[in-house]
N, C-alpha and C positions, 0 to 999 in steps of 0.2 A: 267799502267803496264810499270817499265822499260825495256829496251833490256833483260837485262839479268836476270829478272823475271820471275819462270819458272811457269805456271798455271796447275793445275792439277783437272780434274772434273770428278766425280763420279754421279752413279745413285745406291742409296741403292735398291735391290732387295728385301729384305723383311726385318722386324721389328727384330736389331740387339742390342738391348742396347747402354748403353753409348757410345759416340760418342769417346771418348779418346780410348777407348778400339777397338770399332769395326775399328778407321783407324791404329790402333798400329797392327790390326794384317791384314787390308789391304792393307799396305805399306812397301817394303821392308824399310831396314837398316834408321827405322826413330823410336824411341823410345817412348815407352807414355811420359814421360816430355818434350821431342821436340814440339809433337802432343798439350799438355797442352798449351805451351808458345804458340805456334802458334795461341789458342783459344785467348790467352789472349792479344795478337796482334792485334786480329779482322782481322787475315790473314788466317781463316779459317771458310764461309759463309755456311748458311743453308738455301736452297730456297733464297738465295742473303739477308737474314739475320744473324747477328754475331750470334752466339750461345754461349754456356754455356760448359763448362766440362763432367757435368753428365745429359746432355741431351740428349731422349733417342731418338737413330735415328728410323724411320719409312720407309715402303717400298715406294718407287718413291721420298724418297726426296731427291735433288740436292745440293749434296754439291762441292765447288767449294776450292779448296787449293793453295794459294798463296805461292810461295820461295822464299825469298829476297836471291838476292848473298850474300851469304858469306863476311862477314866481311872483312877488311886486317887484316893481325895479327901482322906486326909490324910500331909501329907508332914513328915518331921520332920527339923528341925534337926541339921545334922552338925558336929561337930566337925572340919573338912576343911581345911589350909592353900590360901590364896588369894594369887595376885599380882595384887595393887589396885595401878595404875598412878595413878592419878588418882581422888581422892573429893573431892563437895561435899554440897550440901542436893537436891540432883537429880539428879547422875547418879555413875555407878560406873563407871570404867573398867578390865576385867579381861584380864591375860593366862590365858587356858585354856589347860591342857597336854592335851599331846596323850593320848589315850582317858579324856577325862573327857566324859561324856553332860551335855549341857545342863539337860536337865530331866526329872523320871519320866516315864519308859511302863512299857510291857508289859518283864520280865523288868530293868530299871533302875529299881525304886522306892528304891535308896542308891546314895550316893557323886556325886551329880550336881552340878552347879552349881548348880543351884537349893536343895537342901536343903542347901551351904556356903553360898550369901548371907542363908538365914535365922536359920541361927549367928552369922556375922560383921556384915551389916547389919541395922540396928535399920527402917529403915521400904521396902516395894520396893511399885511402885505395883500396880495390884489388875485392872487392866485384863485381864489375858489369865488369870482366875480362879487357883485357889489353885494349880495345879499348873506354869506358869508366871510367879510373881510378878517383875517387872519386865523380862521378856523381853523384848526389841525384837527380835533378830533372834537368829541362831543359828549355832553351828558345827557342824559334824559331831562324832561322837565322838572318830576321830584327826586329825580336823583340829585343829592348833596356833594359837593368839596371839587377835590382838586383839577385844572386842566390848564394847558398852557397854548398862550394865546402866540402865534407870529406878529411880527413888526415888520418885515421886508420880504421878500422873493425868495430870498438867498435861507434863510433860518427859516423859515417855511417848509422849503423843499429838504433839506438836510433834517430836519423833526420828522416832516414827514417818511423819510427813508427808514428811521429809526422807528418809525409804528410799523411800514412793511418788513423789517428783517426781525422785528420782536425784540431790539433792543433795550425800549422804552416800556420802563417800569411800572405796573400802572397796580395798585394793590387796594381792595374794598373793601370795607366790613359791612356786614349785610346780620340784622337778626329776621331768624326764620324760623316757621313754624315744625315742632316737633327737635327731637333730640338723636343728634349724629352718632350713631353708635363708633365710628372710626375718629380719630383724631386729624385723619387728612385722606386728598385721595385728590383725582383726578377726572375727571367731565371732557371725555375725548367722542364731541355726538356732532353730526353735521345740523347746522341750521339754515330754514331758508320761509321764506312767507306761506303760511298757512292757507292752504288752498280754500278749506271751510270762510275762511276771515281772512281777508288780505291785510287788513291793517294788524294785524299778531303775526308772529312769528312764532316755530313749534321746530321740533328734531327731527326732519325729515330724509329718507334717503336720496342722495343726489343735491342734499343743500350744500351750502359752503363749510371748510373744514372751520370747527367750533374747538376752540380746547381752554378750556379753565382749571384752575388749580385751587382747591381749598383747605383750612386748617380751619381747627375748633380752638378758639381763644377764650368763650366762654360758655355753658351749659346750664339750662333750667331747668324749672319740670315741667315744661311745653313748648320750652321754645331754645334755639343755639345763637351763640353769637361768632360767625364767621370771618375770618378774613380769607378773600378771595382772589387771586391775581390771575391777570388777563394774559395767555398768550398767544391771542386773535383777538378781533374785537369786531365782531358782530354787530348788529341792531339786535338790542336788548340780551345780549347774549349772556349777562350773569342770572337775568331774569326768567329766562327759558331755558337756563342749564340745572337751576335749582328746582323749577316745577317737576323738569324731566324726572331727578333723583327723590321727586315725592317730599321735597323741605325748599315748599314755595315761601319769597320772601313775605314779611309780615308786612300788610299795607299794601299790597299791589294789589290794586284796582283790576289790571286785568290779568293777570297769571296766580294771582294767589286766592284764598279765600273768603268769603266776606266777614266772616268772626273773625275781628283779629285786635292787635292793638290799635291801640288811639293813636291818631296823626295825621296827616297830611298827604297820604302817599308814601310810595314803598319805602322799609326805612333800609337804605343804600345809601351809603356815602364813598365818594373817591376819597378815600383817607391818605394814599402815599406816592409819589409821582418822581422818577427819577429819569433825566435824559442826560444827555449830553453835549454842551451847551452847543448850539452851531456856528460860535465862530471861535470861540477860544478852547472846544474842547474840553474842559473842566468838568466832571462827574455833577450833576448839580441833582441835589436832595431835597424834595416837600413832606413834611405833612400837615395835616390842617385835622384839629380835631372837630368831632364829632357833633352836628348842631344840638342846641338842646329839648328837641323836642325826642331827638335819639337817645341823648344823656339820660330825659328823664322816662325813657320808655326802662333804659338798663336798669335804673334805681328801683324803678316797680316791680321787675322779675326779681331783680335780688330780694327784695323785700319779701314777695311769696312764695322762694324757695326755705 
């Protein structure tokens, strides 16, 4: 919980229906689609498990209601160098270096991605209000490479369709601690916010469905190098899918261990990105290789193999 995180905990009295419904009318000046998003946040626990929209509350269960501060509402233009892979009249495709924040919160209101696309791009669409302008999806802060930005409403919503039906390609290479005895496999584990630590997320029952897919592209004597592809995309969901299998990534601060390699934060990069463009249709291919603090973490395994 941050400082300014407000907690809010209830004990249902008796058997209320829907749970969007029964806190819309136990909560002053907060609306059912607030209460909605909140669910859909996993900022709003049942017995310290996420819940559902139209699930029906029951007498003595404990639900706990989490408030992020408020947004800022105006975010200004930075002067920030950008690697633009690919630009048209709809979309923006950018390699992100590793610890740059995507877009303002709490304690990141400069230097983000978002406040460099409205220096360097003239229009980013309006869909996900001023504090994300043309967000479609996200990286972590040290997470490295690929994501594509919107330019209009239209190639917004049609990208965005393409992350709900798992169209949209998203492939990672992550080096992790220890050596993958299989050369591929699958991480089919739901995830949802860790009751212990709300700001983690862990494999819980009744989280959201999680599924990742991994291969072994390279092998040391203490450590793998993966590539990863998403077909869900969670909050930190390759990060909490590796821990689960016992081969947390190297560098993560908070899922992995503190012996590890040298760097900056986990070494993850979005290496490969393929959608479809949304206005002409066209199959459209990224990749963005590896920064070099990742390059030179590979050369040192090699070296002490």
């Amino acid at each position: 919980m941050t400082k300014s995180e407000e907690i809010i905990h209830l004990t249902v009295s008796t058997d209320a229906g829907r749970i969007d419904k029964y806190l819309a009318n136990a909560l002053e000046n907060m609306s059912r689609s607030k209460i909605q998003q909140l669910i859909d946040e996993e900022n709003i626990l049942v017995n310290n498990q996420s819940t559902k929209s139209n699930y029906k509350v029951q007498a003595q269960d404990q639900i706990q209601i989490s408030l992020p501060e408020p947004e800022p509402i105006d975010i200004i233009p930075e002067d920030i160098p950008l690697e633009i892979i690919y630009e048209d009249e709809d979309v923006v495709v950018i390699n992100k270096p590793q610890g740059m924040v995507v877009h303002p919160a709490v304690g990141h209101n400069h230097g983000t991605l978002v406040n460099a696309l409205l220096y360097h791009i003239k229009d980013l669409s309006g869909i996900n209000g001023k504090i994300r302008p043309g967000i479609v999806h996200r990286l972590d802060k040290d997470t490295s490479g690929i994501l594509v930005v919107a330019k209009n409403d239209q190639a917004h919503v049609k990208l965005s369709e393409q992350l709900q039906d798992r169209s949209m390609q998203r492939k990672y290479w992550a080096i992790v601690h220890g050596v993958l005895p299989h050369n591929h496999g699958t991480i089919d584990a739901p995830i949802g916010r860790d009751p212990k630590n709300r700001q983690q997320f862990t494999v819980v029952t009744g989280g959201k469905e999680s599924v990742s897919h991994f291969r072994v592209l390279e092998r040391f004597k203490n450590y793998s190098l993966l590539e990863v592809s998403l077909e869900t995309g969670r909050t930190h969901q390759i990060r909490v899918h590796l821990k689960y299998i016992n081969f947390p990534i190297a560098g993560d601060e908070v899922y992995g261990p503190k012996k590890t390699l040298k760097g900056k934060g986990q070494f993850l990069h979005a290496h490969t990105l393929e959608f479809t463009h949304p206005t002409t249709g066209e199959l459209m291919h990224f990749e963005a290789d590896v920064p070099p603090v990742f390059e030179d973490a590979l050369e040192q395994l090699r070296l002490k193999d």
